[in-house]
C-alpha positions, 0 to 999 in steps of 0.5 A: 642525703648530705652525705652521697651530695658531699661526695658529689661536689668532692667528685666533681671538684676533683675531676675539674681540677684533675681537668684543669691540670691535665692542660698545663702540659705541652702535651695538651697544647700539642693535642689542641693543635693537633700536631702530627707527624702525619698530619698533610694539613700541617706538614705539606700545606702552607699555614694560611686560611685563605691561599691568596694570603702571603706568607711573611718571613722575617729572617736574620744571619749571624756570623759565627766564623769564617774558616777558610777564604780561598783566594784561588778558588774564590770561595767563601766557607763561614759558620752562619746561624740562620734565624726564621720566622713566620706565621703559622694561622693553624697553630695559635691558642688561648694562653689562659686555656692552658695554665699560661703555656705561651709557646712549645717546641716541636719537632721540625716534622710537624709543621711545615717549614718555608724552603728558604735557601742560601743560593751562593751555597756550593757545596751543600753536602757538607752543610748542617742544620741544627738543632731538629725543633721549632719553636712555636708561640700562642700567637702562630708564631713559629721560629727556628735556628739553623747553623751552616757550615758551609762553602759558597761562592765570592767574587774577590778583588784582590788589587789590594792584596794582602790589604784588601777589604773582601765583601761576600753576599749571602742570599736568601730565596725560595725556588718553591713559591714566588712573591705572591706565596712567601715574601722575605723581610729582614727582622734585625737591622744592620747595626744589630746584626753586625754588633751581636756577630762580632760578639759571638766571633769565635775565630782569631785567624787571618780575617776580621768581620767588618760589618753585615749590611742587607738589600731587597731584590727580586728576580723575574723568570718566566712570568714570575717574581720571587723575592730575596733578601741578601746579606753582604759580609765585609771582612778586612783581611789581617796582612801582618803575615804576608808582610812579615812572611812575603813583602819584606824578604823581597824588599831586603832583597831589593836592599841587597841588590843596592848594597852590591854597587859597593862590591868591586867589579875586578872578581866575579863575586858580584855577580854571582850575587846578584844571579843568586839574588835573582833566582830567590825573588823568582821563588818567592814568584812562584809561591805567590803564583800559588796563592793568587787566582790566574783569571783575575781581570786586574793585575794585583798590587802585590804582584807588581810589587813583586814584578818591579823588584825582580825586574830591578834586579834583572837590569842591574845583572845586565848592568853588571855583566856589561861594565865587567865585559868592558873593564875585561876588554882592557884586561885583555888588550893590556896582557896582549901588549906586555907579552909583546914588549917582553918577547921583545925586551927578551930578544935583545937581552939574548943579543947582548948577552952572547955579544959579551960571550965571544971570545977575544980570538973570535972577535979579531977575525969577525970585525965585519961579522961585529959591524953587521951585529952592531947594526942589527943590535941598534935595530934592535934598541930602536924597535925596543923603544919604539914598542915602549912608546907605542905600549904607552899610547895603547894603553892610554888608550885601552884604559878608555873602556874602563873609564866608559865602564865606570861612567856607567856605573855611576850612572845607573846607580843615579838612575837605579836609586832613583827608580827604585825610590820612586817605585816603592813611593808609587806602590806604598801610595797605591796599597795606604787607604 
């Protein structure tokens, strides 16, 4: 008899631990729970005993990267990871039961998950979520991560363009239930949340992460109230491109444009520079039209940086094409009166000459023929002189505009410099933090 009762303890050993080892499996604590796939009551329902119980969602957002800012469109498209958290009162074990299993992973079909979205997101097709498991603790804690890569809205102020500080808001609500179903806290505080997305920052590109700062709202629609919890994204745009790129060749064409009051005014050199000068800004105003949104409500800097040079060079061509209209004027005058003198001085050399030219015989039967040519000759030598005397007071006096040319020259290039000195002063001031 003590050998079919040894068999009996060995048997029943035996089954318990084969027991006890069949519920350190994940299969077990999933079988416990009861989770499936076509289970309504852990699918559809929101976990919670009693239905007047809210239900807490402790989320955060990490900054992965940033993409692409499109200023014209004003547009926002980060890489985002999104953490969840609540609990589930239908999905919490013993530990102990199950040879100290305190969590699993289930696919995201077998339990029902708050409908938490991104309100700015405009362009959810291109959105992606990942990975496709929950993550559940044995105190009905469940977790998931998900990562967006997605385009949402932001309203830029680009008054300080290319040095503009940008903040974008990301927002999270469910349309589904109202505050007395799912309330929605922030789990980390900013400090943390900024720390932990600059050490994950993937991407070296034209924008810097500043900091991630969040703020509780809430919104009223008819009758009811829904909570939100909102991330506010502060990105510093990195301007050494657009300095290199766009601000300094217009500033050397600025430099240009002074550098041509040392040209001289007699060609048509200057001013076929200062033209050329004027049609590159009007290129580089082109491009930056491209760039910047046309419905922008304040003017930004870098548009009246551009504005101011390009307007300078229009004034100085002006400037120029007058003093050249002017010192023209006595070019002009100053020819007409050389070919007056020398269509006089001409005439009266063709006289003496073909008074030397008769013969001797011809001049003693032409005496009164002589006095009637002398006389026409010392007429002559008279208006000659008197046009040299009044050649010298018209050209006296046609110098003037020359002179008027010059005194404006000099003063526009005073007031130029000055204006322009002042100007880059003012602008500088206006873009320095």
């Amino acid at each position: 008899m003590i050998f079919p009762a040894y068999l009996l303890w060995l048997f029943t050993a035996s089954f318990g631990l084969v027991h006890a080892l069949s519920n350190c499996s994940y299969q077990a604590v999933q079988e416990y729970l009861g989770l499936d796939k076509d289970n309504i009551k852990m699918t559809s329902l929101r976990p919670v005993l009693h239905w007047r119980t809210p239900t807490l969602v402790l989320a955060d957002i990490y900054v992965s990267s940033i993409t692409e800012m499109n200023e014209k469109a004003q547009t926002f498209s980060p890489l985002v990871y999104l953490e969840m958290g609540w609990v589930n009162e239908f999905t919490k074990w013993n530990p102990a039961d199950f040879c100290g299993i305190d969590h699993i992973s289930v696919p995201k079909e077998m339990l029902w998950i708050p409908d938490i979205t991104i309100t700015e997101n405009i362009r959810a097709e291109f959105s992606t979520k990942e990975p496709p498991f929950l993550k559940i603790k044995s105190e009905g804690i469940v977790a998931v991560v998900e990562a967006y890569t997605m385009t949402s809205a932001c309203k830029m102020d680009l008054h300080l363009f290319p040095f503009d500080i940008q903040s974008c808001t990301l927002t999270l609500q469910s349309f589904l239930h109202n505050i007395d179903e799912i309330k929605i806290d922030a789990y980390s505080n900013a400090s943390i949340l900024t720390i932990s997305s600059k050490q994950f920052f993937q991407t070296q590109g034209e924008w810097d992460l500043v900091s991630i700062n969040m703020s509780k709202a809430h919104i009223q629609a008819s009758g009811r109230v829904w909570d939100q919890l909102t991330y506010t994204i502060t990105i510093k745009r990195r301007p050494l491109l657009y300095v290199v790129i766009f601000l300094l060749p217009i500033l050397y064409f600025l430099v240009l444009d002074l550098a041509c009051f040392f040209i001289a005014d007699d060609g048509g050199e200057k001013l076929s520079f200062k033209v050329t000068l004027l049609l590159a800004i009007s290129v580089l105003l082109l491009i930056l039209h491209d760039m910047l949104p046309s419905t922008s409500d304040d003017l930004p800097l870098i548009g009246v940086y551009c504005s101011g040079i390009f307007t300078f060079t229009a004034v100085s061509l002006l400037e120029t094409i007058l003093v050249t209209f002017l010192k023209t004027q006595d070019v002009q005058a100053i020819a007409k009166l050389y070919g007056k003198t020398a269509t006089a001085s001409a005439l009266l050399d063709t006289r003496e000459g073909a008074s030397q030219r008769t013969p001797d015989s011809e001049r003693s039967g032409e005496l009164c023929s002589n006095t009637v040519l002398q006389r026409i000759l010392t007429e002559l030598q008279n208006m000659h002189q008197h046009l040299l005397t009044k050649e010298t007071q018209k050209q006296k006096m046609t110098l003037r505009w020359t002179k008027v040319a010059k005194a404006i020259d000099k003063t526009f290039t005073v007031i130029y410099v000055s204006s322009v000195t002042w100007f880059l002063q003012h602008i500088w001031q206006a873009w320095s933090p």
